[in-house]
N, C-alpha and C positions, 0 to 999 in steps of 0.2 A: 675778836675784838667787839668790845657792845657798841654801837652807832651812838655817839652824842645828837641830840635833837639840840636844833638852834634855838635860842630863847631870847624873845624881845624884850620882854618883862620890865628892863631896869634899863632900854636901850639898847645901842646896835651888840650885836652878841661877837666871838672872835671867831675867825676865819683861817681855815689852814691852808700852804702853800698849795699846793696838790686841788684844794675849791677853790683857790682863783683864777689859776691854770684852764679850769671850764670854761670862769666868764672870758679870759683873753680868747681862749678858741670860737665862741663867741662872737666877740667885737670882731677876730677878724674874719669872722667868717660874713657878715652879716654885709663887712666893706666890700667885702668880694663878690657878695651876692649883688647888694645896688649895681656896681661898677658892668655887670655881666649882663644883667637884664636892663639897665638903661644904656645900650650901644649903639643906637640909631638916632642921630642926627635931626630923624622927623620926626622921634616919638616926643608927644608930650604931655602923656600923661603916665604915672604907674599907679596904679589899684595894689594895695598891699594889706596885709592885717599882719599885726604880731602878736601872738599868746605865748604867756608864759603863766605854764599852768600851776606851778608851785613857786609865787612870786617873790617869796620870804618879807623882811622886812626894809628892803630898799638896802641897808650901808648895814656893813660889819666895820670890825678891829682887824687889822692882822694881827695871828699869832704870834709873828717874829718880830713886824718892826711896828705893830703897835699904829701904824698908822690906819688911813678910815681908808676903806675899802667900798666902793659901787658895787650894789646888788644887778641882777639883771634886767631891770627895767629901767635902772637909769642907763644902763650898754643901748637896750632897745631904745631910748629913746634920745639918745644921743650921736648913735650909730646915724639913726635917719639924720638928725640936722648937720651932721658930718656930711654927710653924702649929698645932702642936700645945697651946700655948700661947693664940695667937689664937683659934682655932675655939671651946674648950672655955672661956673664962674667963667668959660670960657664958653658957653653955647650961644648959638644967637637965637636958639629959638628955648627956652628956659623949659625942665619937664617939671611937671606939677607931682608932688611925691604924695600920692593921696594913702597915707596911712594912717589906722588904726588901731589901738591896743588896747588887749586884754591883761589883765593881772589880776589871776585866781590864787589867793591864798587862805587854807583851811585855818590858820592859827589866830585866835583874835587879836594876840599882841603883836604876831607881825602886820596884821592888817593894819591895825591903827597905827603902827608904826612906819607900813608904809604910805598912809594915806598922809601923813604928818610931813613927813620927810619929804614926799612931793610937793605938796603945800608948800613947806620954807621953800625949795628949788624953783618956785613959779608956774609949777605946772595945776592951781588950783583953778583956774579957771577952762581947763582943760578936761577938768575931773568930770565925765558922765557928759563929754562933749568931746568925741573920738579916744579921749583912756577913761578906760570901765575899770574900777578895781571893785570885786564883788570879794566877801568872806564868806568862804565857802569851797568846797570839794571840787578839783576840778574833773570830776569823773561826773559831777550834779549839773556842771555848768555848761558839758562838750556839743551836748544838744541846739542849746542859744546861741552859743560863738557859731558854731559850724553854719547855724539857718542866716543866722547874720552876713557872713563870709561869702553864701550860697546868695544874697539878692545883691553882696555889693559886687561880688564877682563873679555874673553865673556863668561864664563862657572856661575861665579856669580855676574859678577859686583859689586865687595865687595865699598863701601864706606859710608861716612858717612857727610851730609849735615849738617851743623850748620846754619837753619835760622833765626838769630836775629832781627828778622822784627822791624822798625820801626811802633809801634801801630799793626796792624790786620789784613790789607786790600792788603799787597804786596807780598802776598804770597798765593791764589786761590788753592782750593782743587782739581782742575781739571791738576793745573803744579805737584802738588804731587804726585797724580795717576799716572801720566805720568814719572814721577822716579820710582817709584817702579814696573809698568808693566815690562819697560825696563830695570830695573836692580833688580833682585832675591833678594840679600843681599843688598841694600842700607838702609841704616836706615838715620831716620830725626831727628834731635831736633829742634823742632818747639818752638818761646816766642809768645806769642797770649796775646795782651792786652785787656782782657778781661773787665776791669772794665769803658774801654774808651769806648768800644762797646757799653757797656750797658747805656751806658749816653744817648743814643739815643734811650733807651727805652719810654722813654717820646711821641717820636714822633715815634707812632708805622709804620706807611708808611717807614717813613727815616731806620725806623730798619731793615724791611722786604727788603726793595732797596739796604741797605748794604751788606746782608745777600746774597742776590741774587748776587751780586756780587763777592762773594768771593765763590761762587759753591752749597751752602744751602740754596737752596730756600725753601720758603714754609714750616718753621719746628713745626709750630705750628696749622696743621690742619684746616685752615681755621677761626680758630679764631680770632679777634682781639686781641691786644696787651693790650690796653687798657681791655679788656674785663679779659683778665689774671689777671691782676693786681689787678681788684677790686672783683676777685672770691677767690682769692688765696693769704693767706696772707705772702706765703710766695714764691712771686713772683720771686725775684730776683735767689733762687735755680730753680726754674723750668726754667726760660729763660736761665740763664746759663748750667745746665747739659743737654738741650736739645738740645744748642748750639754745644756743647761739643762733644756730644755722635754723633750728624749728621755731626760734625767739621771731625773726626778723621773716620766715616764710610766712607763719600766722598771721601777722601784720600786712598784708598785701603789699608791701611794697617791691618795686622791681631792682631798685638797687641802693645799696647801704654798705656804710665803713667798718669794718671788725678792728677796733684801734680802740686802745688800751689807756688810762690818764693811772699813772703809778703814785703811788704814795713812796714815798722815798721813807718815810718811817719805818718800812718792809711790811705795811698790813693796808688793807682797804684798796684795793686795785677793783676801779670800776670799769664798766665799758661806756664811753661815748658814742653811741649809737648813731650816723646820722642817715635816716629814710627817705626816699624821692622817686620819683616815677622817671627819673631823666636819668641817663647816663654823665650828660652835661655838669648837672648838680651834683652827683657824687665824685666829678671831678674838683671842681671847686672846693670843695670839702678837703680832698685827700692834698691837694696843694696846700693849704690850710694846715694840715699835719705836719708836713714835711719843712713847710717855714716855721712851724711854731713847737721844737722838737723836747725842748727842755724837760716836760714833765712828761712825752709821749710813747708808747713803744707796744711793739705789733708781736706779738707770740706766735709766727707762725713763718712759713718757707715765706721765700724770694719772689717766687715765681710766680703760673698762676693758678698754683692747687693748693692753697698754705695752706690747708687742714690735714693734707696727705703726709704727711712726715711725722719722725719721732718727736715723742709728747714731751712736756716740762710738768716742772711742779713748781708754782709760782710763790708758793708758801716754806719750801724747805731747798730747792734746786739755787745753789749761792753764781751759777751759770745764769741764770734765769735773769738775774737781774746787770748782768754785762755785754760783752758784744761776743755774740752766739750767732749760730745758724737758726738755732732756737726763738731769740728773740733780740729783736733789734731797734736800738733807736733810731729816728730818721735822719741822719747824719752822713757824711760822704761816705762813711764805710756800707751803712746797708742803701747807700742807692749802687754804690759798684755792684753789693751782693743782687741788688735785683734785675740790675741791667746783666750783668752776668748769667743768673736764671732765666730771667728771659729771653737770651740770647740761644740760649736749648727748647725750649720750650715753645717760641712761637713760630722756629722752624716745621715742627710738630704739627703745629695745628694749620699750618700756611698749605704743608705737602698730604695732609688726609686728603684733598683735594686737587686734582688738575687746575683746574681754574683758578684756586686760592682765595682772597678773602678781602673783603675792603678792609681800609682801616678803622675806620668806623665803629663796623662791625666786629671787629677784631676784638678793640675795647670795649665795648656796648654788652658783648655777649662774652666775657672775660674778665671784668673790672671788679666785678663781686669777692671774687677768689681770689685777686692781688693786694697787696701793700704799693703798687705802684702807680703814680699818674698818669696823663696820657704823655708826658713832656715826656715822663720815665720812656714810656712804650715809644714815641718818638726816638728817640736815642740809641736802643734798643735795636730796633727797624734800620735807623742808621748805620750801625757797624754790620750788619747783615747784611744789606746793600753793599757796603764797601767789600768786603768779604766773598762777596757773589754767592752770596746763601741762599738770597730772595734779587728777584726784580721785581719795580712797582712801576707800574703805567697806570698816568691817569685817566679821568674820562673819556680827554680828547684823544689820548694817546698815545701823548708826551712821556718820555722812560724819564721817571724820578733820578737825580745823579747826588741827592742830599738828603739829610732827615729834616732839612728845614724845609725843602720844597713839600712835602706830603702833607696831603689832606684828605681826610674823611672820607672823600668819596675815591680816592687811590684803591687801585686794585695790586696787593699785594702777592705774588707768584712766585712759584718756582722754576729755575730757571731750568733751561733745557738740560743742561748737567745737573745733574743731584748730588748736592753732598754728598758722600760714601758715609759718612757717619750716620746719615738719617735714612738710608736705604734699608728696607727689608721692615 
């Protein structure tokens, strides 16, 4: 399928279900983030910046009902006065929401059209007084925001980059690393159109030359491409999770979502990318999945090696797009499937050990390579307790008798009897 380019030209352009689906993951994710990091009573102040590096031009159509549709800058900037509102309406000590935004758009008719659009909405007096909207590259502009970012927060450089790349290629894993060295707490959401990439599987050179360009070179050991494909029938997983997996290690980040936004038309499946240096925050995120399931779905196991398993083919596999072991929406049937693989699985990792594992650490050092939250691993951990698969004592000492009792710093063990099934 060729990529349509948005076009402001004559006004807001039309928008398909599948790119709205983004902005909602978005807004709630953005609710979840305020609510998590303002939870102390005595804070009263939060330092934030928000970029969205490919801004478009503020408001589309919908495709289907024709109604006006918010771009992402009015999410971003509506998100905050929401929360703004929620955080403060019952506090007695009020936090000051000190945020900032950027909106870099290379198109000059989305620019002007979104500088216009904000304008009518009120926010003209705002323009170049905390929202920067620059026309322009945001690959020209990452330098200013980041040093910007870096004096208003130099302890964590808290922010959060929305980049809604056009296809694949304009956003290099080499400019990502280079936010997160510089800034502690920045997190990314990254759209990576993955299925546009892959079209270039064909011509395995043009794949390898693409790939080299955007910071991953060489991910396939010397292999040919072609040599992949006719060894392996199920080609298309292996070049994308190894895409994937070298996509998201180049970028320095320590943990990130592998979840999937489907186009229900059967073409254009991208990945939603989301990058953070916190365990914490890539749960937030995957909660965020799992409530907002309609257009979402995870290609890979239950448990927590989804890459290890039999491959799909997302373009011809008619499996691919229903409720598989292969791939699944986030719906009661695959949280049973994941609480079920995890139920094998982190007996596993509990008994490599005498001592066993906090919880914590469980997820911390595990969450990369699940489809599942910590509530999931919660739950999880709970029928294995009841089971007497694992015993958890806490710091003090106290033996866990619930999954609702466990916390973080819970030491997860095995019990003086061993399962028979995980023995040996």
């Amino acid at each position: 399928m060729t990529l349509k380019q948005y076009n402001w030209k004559d006004g807001p352009d039309f928008i398909q279900q599948h790119s709205v689906a983004k902005h909602r993951i978005l807004q709630a994710y953005l609710a979840a983030y305020f609510r998590t990091l303002v939870s102390s009573p005595n804070q009263d102040v939060l330092r934030l910046t928000l970029v969205d590096g490919f801004a478009g031009g503020g408001l589309y159509v919908h495709n289907d009902t024709r109604e006006t549709v918010k771009g992402s800058p009015f999410i971003f900037l509506e998100a905050t006065r929401e929360a703004d509102f929620l955080i403060n309406k019952d506090r007695r000590k009020p936090v000051q929401l000190q945020v900032d935004y950027f909106f870099t758009e290379a198109d000059r008719h989305a620019y002007m059209h979104l500088d216009k659009v904000l304008r009518e909405a009120g926010y003209g007096d705002r323009i170049g007084n905390g929202i920067y909207i620059d026309h322009a590259r945001f690959q020209d502009k990452a330098d200013a925001i980041i040093e910007f970012i870096k004096k208003k927060s130099p302890k964590n450089g808290r922010s959060i980059f929305a980049l809604d790349q056009y296809g694949y290629k304009d956003v290099p894993t080499q400019l990502m690393r280079k936010i997160f060295e510089a800034l502690p707490r920045a997190e990314i959401i990254l759209t990576f159109a993955v299925d546009s990439l892959m079209n270039f599987a064909n011509d395995g050179e043009q794949l390898k030359d693409l790939l080299g360009n955007l910071g991953i070179p060489d991910i396939f050991g010397g292999r040919p491409v072609d040599e992949i494909k006719k060894s392996d029938r199920d080609w298309r997983l292996l070049l994308q999770s190894t895409v994937y997996r070298r996509l998201v290690e180049n970028c320095g980040a320590r943990h990130f979502t592998p979840f999937f936004i489907r186009n229900r038309g059967g073409h254009g499946d991208y990945w939603l990318i989301h990058m953070s240096q916190h365990h914490r925050a890539r749960d937030v995120m995957t909660q965020v999945h799992w409530a907002n399931n309609n257009y979402f779905i995870h290609y890979g196991g239950a448990g927590l090696d989804m890459f290890h398993m039999v491959g799909y083919d997302p373009a011809h596999d008619s499996a691919y797009l229903g409720q598989s072991a292969l791939g699944f929406e986030f719906d009661d049937v695959a949280r049973r499937a994941s609480i079920a693989a995890l139920n094998e699985h982190i007996p596993r990792r509990v008994y490599a050990d005498d001592v066993g594992i906090t919880f914590g650490e469980l997820f911390a050092t595990t969450c990369n390579s699940s489809p599942a939250s910590a509530q999931i691993y919660r739950e999880s951990v709970g029928k294995l307790l009841d089971e007497k698969v694992v015993e958890i004592v806490g710091a003090d000492g106290t033996r866990r008798r619930s999954s609702a009792q466990i916390k973080d710093t819970d030491q997860i063990m095995p019990p003086p009897q061993r399962a028979l099934f995980l023995v040996g």
